[in-house]
Backbone as XML, in Angstrom:
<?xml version="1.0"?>
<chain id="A" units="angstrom">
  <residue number="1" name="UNK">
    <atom name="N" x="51.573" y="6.758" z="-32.631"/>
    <atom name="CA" x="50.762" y="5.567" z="-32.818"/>
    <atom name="C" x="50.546" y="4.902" z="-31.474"/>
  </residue>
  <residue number="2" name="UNK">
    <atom name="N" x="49.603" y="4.373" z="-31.801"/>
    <atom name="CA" x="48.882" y="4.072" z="-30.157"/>
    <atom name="C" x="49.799" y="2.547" z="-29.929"/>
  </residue>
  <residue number="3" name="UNK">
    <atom name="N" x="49.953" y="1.815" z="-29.099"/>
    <atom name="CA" x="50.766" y="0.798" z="-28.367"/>
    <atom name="C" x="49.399" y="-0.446" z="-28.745"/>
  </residue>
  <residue number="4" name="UNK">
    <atom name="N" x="49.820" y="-1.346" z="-29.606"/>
    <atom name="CA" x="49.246" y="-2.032" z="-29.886"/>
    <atom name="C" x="48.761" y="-3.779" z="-29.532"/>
  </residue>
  <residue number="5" name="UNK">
    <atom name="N" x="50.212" y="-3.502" z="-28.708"/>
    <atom name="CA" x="50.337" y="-4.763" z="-27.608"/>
    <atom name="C" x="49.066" y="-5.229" z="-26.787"/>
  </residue>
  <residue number="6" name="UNK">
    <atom name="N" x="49.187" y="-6.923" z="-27.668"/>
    <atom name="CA" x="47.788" y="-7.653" z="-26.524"/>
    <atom name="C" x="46.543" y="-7.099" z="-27.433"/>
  </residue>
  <residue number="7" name="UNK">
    <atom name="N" x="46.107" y="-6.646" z="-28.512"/>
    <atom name="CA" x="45.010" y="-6.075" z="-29.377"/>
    <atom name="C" x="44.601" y="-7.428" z="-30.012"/>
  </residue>
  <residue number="8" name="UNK">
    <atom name="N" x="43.625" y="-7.823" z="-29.882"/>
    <atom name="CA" x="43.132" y="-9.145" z="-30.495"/>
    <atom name="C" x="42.795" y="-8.274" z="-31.847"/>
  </residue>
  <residue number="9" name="UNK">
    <atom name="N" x="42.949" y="-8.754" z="-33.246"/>
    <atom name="CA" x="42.492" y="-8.977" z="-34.170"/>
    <atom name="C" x="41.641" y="-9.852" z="-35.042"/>
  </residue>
  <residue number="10" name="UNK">
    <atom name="N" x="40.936" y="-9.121" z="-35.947"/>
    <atom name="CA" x="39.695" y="-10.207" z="-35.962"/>
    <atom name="C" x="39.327" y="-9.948" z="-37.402"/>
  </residue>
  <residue number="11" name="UNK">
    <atom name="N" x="39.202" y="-11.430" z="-37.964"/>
    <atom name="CA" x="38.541" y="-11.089" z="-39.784"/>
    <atom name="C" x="37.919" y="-10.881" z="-40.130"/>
  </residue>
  <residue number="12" name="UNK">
    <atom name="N" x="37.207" y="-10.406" z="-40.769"/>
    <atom name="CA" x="35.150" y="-10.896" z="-41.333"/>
    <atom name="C" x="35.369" y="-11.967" z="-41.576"/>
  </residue>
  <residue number="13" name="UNK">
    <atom name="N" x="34.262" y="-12.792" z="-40.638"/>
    <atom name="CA" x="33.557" y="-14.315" z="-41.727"/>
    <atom name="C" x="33.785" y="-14.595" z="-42.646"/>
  </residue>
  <residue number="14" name="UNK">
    <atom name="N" x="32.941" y="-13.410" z="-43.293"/>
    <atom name="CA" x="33.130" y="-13.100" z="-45.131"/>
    <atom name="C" x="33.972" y="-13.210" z="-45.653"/>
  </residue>
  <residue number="15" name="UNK">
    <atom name="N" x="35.273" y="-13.284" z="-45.104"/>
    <atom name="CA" x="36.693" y="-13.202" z="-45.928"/>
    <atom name="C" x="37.017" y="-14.804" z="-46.608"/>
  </residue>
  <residue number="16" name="UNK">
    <atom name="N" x="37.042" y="-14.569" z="-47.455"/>
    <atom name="CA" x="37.513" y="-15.523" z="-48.492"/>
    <atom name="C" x="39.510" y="-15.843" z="-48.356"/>
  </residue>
  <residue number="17" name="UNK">
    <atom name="N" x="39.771" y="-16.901" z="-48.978"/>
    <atom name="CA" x="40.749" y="-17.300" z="-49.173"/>
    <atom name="C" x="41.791" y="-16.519" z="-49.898"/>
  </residue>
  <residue number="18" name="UNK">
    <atom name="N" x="41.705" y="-15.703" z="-50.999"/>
    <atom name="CA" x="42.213" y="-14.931" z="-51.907"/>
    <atom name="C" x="43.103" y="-13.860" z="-51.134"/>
  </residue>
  <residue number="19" name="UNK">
    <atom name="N" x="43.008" y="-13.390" z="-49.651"/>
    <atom name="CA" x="44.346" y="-13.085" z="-49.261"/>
    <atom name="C" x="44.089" y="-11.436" z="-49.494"/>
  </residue>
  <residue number="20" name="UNK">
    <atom name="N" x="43.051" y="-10.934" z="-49.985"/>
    <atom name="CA" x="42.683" y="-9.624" z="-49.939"/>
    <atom name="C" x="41.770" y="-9.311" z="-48.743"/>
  </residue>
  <residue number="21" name="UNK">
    <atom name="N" x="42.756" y="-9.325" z="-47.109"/>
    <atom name="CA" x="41.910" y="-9.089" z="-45.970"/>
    <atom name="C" x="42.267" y="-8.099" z="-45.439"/>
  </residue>
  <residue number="22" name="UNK">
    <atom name="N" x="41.580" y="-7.198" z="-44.665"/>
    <atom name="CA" x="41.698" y="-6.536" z="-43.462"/>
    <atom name="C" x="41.358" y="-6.667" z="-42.171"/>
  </residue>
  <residue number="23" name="UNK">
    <atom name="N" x="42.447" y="-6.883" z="-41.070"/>
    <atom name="CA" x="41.759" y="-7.219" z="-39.667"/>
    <atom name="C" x="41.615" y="-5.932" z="-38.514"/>
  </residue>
  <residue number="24" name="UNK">
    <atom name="N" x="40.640" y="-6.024" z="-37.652"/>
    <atom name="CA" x="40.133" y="-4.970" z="-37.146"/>
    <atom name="C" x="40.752" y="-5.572" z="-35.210"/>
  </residue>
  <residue number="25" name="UNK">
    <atom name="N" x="41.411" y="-4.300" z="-34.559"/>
    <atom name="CA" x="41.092" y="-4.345" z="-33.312"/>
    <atom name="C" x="40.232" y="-3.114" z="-32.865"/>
  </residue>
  <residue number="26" name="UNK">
    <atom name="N" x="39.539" y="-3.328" z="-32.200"/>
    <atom name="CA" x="38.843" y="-2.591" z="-31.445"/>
    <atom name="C" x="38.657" y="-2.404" z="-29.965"/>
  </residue>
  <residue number="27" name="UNK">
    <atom name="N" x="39.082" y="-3.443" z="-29.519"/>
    <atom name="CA" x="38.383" y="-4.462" z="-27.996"/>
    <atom name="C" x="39.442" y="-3.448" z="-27.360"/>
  </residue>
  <residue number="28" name="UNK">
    <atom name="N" x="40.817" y="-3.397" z="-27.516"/>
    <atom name="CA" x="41.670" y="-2.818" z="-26.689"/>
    <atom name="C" x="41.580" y="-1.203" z="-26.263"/>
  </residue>
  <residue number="29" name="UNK">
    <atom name="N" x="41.520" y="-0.464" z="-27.372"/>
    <atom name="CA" x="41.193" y="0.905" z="-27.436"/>
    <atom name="C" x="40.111" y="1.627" z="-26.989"/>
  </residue>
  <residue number="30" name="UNK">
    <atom name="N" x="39.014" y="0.552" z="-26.918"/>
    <atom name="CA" x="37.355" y="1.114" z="-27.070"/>
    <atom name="C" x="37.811" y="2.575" z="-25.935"/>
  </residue>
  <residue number="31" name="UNK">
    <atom name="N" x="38.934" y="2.641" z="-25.369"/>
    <atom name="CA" x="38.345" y="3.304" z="-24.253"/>
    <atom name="C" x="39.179" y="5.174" z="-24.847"/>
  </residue>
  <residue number="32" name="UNK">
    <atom name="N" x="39.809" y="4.700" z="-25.526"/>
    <atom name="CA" x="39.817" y="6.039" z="-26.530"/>
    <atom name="C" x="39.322" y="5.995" z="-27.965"/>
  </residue>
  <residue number="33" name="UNK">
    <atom name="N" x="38.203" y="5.148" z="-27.847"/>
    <atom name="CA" x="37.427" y="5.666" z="-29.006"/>
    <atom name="C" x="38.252" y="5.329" z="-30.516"/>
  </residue>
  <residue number="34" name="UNK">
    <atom name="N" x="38.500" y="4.278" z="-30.632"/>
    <atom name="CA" x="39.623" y="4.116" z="-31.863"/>
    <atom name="C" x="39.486" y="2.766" z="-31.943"/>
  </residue>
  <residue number="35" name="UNK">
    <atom name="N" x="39.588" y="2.645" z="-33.803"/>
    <atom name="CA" x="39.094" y="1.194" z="-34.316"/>
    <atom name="C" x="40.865" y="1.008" z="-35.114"/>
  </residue>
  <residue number="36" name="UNK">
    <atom name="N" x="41.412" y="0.606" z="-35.166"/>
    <atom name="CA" x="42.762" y="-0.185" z="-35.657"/>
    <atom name="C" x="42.296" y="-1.220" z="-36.782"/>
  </residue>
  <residue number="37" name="UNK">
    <atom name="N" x="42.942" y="-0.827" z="-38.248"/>
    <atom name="CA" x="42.719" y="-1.617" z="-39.209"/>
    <atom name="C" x="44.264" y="-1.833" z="-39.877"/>
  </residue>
  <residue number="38" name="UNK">
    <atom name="N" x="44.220" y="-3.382" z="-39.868"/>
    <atom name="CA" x="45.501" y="-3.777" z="-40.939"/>
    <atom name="C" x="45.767" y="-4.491" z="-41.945"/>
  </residue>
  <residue number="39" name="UNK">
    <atom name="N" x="46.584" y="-4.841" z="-42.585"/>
    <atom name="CA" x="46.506" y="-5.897" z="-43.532"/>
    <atom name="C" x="46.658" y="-7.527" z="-43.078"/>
  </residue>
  <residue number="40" name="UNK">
    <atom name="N" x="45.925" y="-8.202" z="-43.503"/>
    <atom name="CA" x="46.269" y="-9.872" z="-42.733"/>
    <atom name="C" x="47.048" y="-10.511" z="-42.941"/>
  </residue>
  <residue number="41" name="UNK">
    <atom name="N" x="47.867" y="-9.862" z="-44.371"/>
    <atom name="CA" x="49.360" y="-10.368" z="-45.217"/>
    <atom name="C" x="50.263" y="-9.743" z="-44.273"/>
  </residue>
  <residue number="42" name="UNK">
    <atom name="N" x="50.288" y="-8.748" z="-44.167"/>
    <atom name="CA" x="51.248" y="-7.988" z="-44.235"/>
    <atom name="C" x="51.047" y="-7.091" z="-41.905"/>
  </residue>
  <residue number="43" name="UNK">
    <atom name="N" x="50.883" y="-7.662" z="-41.075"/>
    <atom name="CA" x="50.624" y="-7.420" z="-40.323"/>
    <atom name="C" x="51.580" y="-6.587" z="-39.298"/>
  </residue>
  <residue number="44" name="UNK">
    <atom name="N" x="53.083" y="-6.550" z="-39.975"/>
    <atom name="CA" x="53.594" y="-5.539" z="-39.149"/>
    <atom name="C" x="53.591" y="-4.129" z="-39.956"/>
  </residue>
  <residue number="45" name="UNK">
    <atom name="N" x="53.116" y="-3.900" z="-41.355"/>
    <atom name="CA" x="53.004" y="-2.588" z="-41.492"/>
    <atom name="C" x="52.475" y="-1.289" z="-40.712"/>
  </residue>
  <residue number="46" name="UNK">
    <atom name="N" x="52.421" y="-0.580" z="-41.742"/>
    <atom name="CA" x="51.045" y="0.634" z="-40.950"/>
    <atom name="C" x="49.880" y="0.037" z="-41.069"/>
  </residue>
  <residue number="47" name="UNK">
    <atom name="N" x="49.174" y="0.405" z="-40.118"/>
    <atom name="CA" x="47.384" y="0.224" z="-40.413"/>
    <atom name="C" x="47.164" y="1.800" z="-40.370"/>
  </residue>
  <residue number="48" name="UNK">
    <atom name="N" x="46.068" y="1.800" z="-40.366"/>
    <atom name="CA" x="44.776" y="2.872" z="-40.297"/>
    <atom name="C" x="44.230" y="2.965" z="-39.126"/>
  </residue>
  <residue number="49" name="UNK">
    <atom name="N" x="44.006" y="4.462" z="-38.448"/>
    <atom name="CA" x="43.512" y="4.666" z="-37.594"/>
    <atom name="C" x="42.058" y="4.907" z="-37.112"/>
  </residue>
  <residue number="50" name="UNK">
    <atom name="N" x="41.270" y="4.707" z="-36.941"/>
    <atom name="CA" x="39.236" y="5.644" z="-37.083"/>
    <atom name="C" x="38.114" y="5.956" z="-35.855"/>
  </residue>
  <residue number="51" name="UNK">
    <atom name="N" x="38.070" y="6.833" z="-36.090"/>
    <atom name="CA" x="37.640" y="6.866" z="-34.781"/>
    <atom name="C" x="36.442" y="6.242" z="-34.796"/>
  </residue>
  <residue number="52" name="UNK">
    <atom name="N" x="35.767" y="5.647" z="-33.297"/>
    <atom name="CA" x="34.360" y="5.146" z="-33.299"/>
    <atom name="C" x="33.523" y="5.371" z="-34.587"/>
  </residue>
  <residue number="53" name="UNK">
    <atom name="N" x="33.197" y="6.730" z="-34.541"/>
    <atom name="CA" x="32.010" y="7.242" z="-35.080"/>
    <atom name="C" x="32.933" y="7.058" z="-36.878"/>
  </residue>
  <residue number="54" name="UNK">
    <atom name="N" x="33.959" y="7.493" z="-36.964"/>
    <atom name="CA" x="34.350" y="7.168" z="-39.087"/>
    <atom name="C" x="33.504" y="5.562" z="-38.946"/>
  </residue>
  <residue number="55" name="UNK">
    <atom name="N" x="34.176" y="5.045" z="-38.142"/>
    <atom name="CA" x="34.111" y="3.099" z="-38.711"/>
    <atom name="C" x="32.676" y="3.121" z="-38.564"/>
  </residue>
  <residue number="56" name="UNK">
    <atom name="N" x="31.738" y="3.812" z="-37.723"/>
    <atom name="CA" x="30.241" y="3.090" z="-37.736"/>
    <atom name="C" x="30.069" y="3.838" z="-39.268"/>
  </residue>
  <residue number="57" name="UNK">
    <atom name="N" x="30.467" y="4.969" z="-39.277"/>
    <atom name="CA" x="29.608" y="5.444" z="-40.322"/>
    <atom name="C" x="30.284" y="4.336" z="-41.659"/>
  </residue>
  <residue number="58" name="UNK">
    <atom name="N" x="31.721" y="3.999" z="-42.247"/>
    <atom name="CA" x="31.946" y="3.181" z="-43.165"/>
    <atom name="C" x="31.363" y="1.865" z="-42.602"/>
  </residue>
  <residue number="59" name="UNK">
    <atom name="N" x="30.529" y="1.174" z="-41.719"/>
    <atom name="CA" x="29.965" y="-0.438" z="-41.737"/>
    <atom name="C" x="28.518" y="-0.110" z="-42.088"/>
  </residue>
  <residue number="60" name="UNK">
    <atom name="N" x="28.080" y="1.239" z="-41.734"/>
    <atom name="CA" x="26.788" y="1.271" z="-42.090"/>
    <atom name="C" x="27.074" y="1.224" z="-43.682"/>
  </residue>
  <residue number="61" name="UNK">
    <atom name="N" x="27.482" y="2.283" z="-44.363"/>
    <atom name="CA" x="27.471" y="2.307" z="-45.748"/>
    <atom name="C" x="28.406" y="1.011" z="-46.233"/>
  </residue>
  <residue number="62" name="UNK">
    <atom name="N" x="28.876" y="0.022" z="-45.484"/>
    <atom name="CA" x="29.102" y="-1.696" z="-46.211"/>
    <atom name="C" x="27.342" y="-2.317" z="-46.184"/>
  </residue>
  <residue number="63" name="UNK">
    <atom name="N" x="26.976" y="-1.913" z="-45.002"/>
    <atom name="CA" x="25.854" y="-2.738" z="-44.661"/>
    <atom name="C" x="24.592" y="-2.486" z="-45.683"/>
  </residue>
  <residue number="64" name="UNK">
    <atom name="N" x="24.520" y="-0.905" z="-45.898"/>
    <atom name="CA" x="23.506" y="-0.217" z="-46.796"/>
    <atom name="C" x="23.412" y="-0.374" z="-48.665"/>
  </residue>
  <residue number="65" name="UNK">
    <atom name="N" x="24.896" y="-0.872" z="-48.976"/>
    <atom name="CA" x="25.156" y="-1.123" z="-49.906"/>
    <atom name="C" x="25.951" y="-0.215" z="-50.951"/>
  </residue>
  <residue number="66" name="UNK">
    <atom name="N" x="26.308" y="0.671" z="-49.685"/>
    <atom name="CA" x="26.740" y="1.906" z="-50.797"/>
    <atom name="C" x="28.230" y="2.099" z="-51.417"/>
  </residue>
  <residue number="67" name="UNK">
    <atom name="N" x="29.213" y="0.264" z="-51.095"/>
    <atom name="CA" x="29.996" y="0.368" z="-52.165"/>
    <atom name="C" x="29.926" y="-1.157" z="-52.909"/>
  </residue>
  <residue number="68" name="UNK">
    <atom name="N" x="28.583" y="-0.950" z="-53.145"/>
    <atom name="CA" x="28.619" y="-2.169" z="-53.947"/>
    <atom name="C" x="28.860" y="-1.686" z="-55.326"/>
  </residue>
  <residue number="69" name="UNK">
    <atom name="N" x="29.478" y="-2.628" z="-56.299"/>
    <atom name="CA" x="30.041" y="-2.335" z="-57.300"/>
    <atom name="C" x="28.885" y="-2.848" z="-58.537"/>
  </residue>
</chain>
């Protein structure tokens, strides 16, 4: 796991109060290509790892609508 020290994390806007968040670093890594996702409860667990290109392709399909319920 990559050294996560000094990684600003960041919410969506969108996030509501209800405590079902995920926060994203990106800013630190950009330079190996890797997006860092965690829980906003729970922030020393595991997160998720993605590379550039997974996360554009999952914001396009948030953006496109393709897990709207």
């Amino acid at each position: 796991m990559a050294d996560l020290t000094g990684a600003i994390w960041r919410k969506s806007q969108r996030s509501g109060n209800g405590g079902n968040c995920v926060e994203v670093a990106d800013n630190l890594l950009a330079r190996e290509g890797l997006v860092f996702v965690r829980d906003s409860k729970n922030p020393d667990a595991a997160g998720l790892a993605f590379t550039a290109a997974e996360w554009d392709a999952f914001v396009g399909g948030v953006r496109d609508g393709e897990f709207d319920l």
